[in-house]
N, C-alpha and C positions, 0 to 999 in steps of 0.2 A: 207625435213628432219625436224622432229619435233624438237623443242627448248629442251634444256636442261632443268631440273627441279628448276636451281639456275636462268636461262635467266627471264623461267616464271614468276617466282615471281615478280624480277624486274623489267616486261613488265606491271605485273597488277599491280605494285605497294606495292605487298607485300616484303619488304625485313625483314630480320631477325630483328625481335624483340630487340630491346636496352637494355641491362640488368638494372637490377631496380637503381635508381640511390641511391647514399650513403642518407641512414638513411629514404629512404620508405620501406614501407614493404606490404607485400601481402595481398589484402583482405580477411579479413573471409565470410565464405560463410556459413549462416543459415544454410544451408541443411546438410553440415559437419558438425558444432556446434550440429546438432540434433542427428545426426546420432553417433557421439562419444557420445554422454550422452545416448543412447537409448543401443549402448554395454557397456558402465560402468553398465547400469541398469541390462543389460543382467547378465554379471559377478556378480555384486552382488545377484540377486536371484539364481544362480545357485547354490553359497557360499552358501547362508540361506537354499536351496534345502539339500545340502551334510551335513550342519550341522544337520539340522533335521532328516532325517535318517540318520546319519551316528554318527553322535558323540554325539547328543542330546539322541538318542537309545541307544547308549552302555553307557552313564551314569544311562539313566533311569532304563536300563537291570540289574545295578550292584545296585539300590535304591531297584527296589521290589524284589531281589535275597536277600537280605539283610533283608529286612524287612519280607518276608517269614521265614528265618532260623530263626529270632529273635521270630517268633510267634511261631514257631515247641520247640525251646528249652523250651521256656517258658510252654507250655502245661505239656511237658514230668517235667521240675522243679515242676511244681503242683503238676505232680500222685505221684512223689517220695516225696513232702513233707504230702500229705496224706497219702501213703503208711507205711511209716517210716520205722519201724526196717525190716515189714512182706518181705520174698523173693518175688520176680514176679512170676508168674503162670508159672508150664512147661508147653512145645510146646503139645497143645494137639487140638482137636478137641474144637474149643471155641464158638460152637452151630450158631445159626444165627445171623448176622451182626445188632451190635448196628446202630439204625436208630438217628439220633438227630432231635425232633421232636421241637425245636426252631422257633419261628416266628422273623426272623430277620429284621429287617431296610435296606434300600436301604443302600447301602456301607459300611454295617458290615462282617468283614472277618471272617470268620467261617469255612473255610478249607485251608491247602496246596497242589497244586500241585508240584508235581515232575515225570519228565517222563527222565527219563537214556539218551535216544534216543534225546534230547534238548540239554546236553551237561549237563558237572557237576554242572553248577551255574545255571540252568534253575527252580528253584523252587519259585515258585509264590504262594501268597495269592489269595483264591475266596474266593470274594465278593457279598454278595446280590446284584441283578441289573447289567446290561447290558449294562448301560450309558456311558459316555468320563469321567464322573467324576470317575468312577468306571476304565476303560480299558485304560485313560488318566492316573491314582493317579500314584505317584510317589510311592507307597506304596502299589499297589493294583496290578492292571494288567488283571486278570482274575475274572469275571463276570457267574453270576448263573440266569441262566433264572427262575424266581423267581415261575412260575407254574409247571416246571418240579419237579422229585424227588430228596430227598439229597441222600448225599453218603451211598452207600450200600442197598437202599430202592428198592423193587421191581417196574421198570420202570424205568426211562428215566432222569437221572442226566445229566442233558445238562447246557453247560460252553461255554463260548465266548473269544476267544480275541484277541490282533492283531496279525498281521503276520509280520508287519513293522512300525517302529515306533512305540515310547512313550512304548520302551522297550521287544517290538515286543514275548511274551509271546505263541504264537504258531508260531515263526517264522521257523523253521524245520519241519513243521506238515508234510509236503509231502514226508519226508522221512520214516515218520513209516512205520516198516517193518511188516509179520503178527507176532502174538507172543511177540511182546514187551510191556514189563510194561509200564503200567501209577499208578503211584502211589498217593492215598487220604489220607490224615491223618488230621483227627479232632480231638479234643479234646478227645474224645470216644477211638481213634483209628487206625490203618491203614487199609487202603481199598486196594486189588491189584486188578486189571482190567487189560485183557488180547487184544491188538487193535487186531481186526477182517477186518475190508477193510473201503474202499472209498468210497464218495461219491461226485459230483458235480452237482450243485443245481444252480438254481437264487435264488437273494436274496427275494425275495415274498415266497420261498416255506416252509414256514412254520410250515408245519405238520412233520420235521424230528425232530422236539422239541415233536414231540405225543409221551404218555406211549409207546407204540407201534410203531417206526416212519412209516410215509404212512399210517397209521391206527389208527386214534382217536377211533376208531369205537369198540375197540380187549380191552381185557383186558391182562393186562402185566398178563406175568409169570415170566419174566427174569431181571436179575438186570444188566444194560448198562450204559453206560460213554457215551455221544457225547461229540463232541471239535467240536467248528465252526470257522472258518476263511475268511478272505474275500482270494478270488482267480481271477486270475494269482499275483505273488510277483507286489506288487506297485499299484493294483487294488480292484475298488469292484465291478468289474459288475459281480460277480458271486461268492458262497461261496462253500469252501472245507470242507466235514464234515467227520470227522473221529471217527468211531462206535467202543468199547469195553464192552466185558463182565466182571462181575464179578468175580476171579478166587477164591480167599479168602481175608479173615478179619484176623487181630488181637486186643487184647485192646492194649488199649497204654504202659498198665502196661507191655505186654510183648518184649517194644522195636519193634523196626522198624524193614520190613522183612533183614533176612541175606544180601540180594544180595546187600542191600543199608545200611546196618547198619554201615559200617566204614566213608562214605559219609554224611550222618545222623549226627553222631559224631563231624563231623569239624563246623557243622552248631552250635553247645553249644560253642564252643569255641569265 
């Protein structure tokens, strides 16, 4: 008959263990000591992860929504203080689109974006340049690839900027539907651009910044918007580009198109 399990111990010698006597206490063990400071380390970068996209973004999101509106009112206060008593132009056919032939400095803002389909605060300054000082600025966001064409120009008005983080300024791109506004408004103007479709790209492929995209080689006839982003959300191994035509212009004198003019309005406030 085999021994009981309490016999065993006894036989080798092993009896229960003595509980620890008053006022020792248990060794620490390096390998635990390392291993809780290695998840406190863990827990803290996750924190810095979540604040960075997550709360550092929606501040940033609410600096250059702000500092956009603040550029849009100010243009439109100029035309009405040059204007003065004169009424604004009626809705008329207002010929071909003011080009602004400007040679700007790397992180001079020279246009607003607004695209409906972003959400109501989605209105961003583009700026010369393509940089983090430019896609990083608390004040900027969107970036103008500085060889492409400016707004309204025949060819290829091509804009950068993130999708996540530091205010994430095409963080919706994947949802444009066909048919939706993206709206330019310069000093000169408004530009309405109509999104046409999709594209995915590595980031090497560079020729979707051509007059022509795929075709340096072509002379533009057509007046288009690109938007580039880094793609899948939270990556750059590959960019989302989404292509718009020109639909019309206005000057600035005659106010921003109807569909955004009450939206427009809260931005002077």
């Amino acid at each position: 008959m085999s021994e009981s399990l309490p016999e065993a111990h006894r036989a080798r010698g092993r009896g229960p263990r003595a509980p620890h006597e008053p006022g020792e206490h248990p060794r620490v063990s390096v390998v635990g000591v390392l291993g809780e400071l290695l998840l406190t380390a863990g827990v803290l970068i996750l924190l810095f992860l979540g604040w960075q996209l997550w709360w550092n973004d929606a501040i940033m999101a609410g600096q250059q929504s702000s500092a956009a509106s603040d550029l849009s009112a100010k243009w439109t206060e100029e035309e009405r203080a040059a204007r003065g008593d004169a009424p604004p132009p009626a809705p008329a056919d207002y010929g071909e689109p003011l080009v602004d032939t400007t040679r700007y400095d790397n992180g001079d803002a020279f246009a607003v974006m607004y695209v409906p389909r972003f959400g109501e605060d989605s209105q961003r300054n583009i700026a010369e340049g393509y940089g983090l000082d430019v896609l990083n600025s608390f004040d900027l966001g969107v970036g103008h690839y500085p060889d492409t064409q400016m707004p309204g120009e025949v060819g290829n008005f091509a804009i950068a900027a993130h999708r996540s983080a530091y205010g994430g300024g095409m963080h919706e791109i994947e949802q444009l539907q066909l048919g939706d506004a993206i709206y330019i408004q310069t000093r000169d103007g408004w530009y309405t651009y109509r999104f046409r479709d999709f594209e995915y790209v590595t980031p090497d492929t560079v020729d979707v910044l051509a007059a022509v995209p795929h075709h340096p080689e072509l002379q533009p006839t057509d007046r288009i918007v690109t938007l580039t982003s880094c793609n899948p959300l939270y990556s750059t191994a590959e960019r989302i580009i989404a292509y718009g035509v020109l639909e019309s212009w206005q000057p600035i004198a005659a106010g921003p198109p109807a569909e955004i003019a009450p939206i427009v309005a809260t931005w002077e406030s």
